[in-house]
C-alpha positions as CSV (number, residue, x, y, z in Angstrom):
1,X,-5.4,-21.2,21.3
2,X,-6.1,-18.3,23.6
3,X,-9.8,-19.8,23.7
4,X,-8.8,-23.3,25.1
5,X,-6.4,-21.8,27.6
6,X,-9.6,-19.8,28.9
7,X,-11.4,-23.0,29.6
8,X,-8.5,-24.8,31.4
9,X,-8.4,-21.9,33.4
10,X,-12.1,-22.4,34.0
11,X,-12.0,-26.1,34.8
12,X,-9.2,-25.1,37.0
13,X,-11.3,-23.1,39.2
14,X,-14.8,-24.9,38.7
15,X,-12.7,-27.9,39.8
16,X,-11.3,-26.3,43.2
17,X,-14.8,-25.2,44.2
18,X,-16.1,-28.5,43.5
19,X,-13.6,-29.9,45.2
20,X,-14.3,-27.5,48.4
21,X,-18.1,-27.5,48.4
22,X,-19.5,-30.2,46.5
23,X,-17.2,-33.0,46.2
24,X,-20.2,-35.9,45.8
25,X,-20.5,-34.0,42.5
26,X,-17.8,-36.0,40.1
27,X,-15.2,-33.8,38.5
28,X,-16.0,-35.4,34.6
29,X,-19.4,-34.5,35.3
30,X,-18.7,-30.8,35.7
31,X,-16.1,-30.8,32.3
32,X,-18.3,-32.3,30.4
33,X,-21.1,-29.4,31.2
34,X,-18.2,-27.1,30.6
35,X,-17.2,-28.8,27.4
36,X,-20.5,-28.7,25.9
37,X,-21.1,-25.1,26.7
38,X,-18.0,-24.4,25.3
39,X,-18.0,-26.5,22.1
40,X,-21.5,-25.0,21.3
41,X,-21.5,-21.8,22.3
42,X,-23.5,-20.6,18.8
43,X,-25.6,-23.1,19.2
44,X,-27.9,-22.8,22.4
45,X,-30.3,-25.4,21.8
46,X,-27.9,-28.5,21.4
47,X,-26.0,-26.6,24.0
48,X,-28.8,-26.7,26.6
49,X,-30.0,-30.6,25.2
50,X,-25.8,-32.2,25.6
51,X,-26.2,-30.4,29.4
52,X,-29.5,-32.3,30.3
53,X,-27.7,-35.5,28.5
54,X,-25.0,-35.1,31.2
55,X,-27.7,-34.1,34.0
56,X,-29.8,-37.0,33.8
57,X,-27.2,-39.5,33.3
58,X,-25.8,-38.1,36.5
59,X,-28.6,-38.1,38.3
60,X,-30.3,-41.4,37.2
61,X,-26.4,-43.3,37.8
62,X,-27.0,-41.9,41.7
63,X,-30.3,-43.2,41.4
64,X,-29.4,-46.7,40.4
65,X,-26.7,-46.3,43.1
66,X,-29.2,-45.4,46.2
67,X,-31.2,-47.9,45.2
């Protein structure tokens, strides 16, 4: 339990700094990083692969968007 309180203290504060400095970032796509980091913390490889997932979807949604 003590492990999932951690986290929503560290969405708490990755949220206000978003928030403050990048707030064109959305706030799911930051807790999702988080949650995958979290969630596979043994496991660096599918780790580092469900980040890029969330990366590029990001990045080619703001694509489709600008264009």
């Amino acid at each position: 339990m003590n492990g999932r309180s951690n986290l929503d203290e560290l969405l708490d504060v990755l949220e206000g700094i978003r928030r403050e400095k990048y707030p064109h970032i959305p706030a799911e796509v930051i807790r999702k990083v988080v949650i995958a980091q979290y969630d596979n913390q043994d496991k660096r490889l599918v780790a580092r692969t469900a980040t890029n997932e969330i990366v590029n979807d990001f990045l080619n949604e703001a694509a489709a968007q600008e264009g």
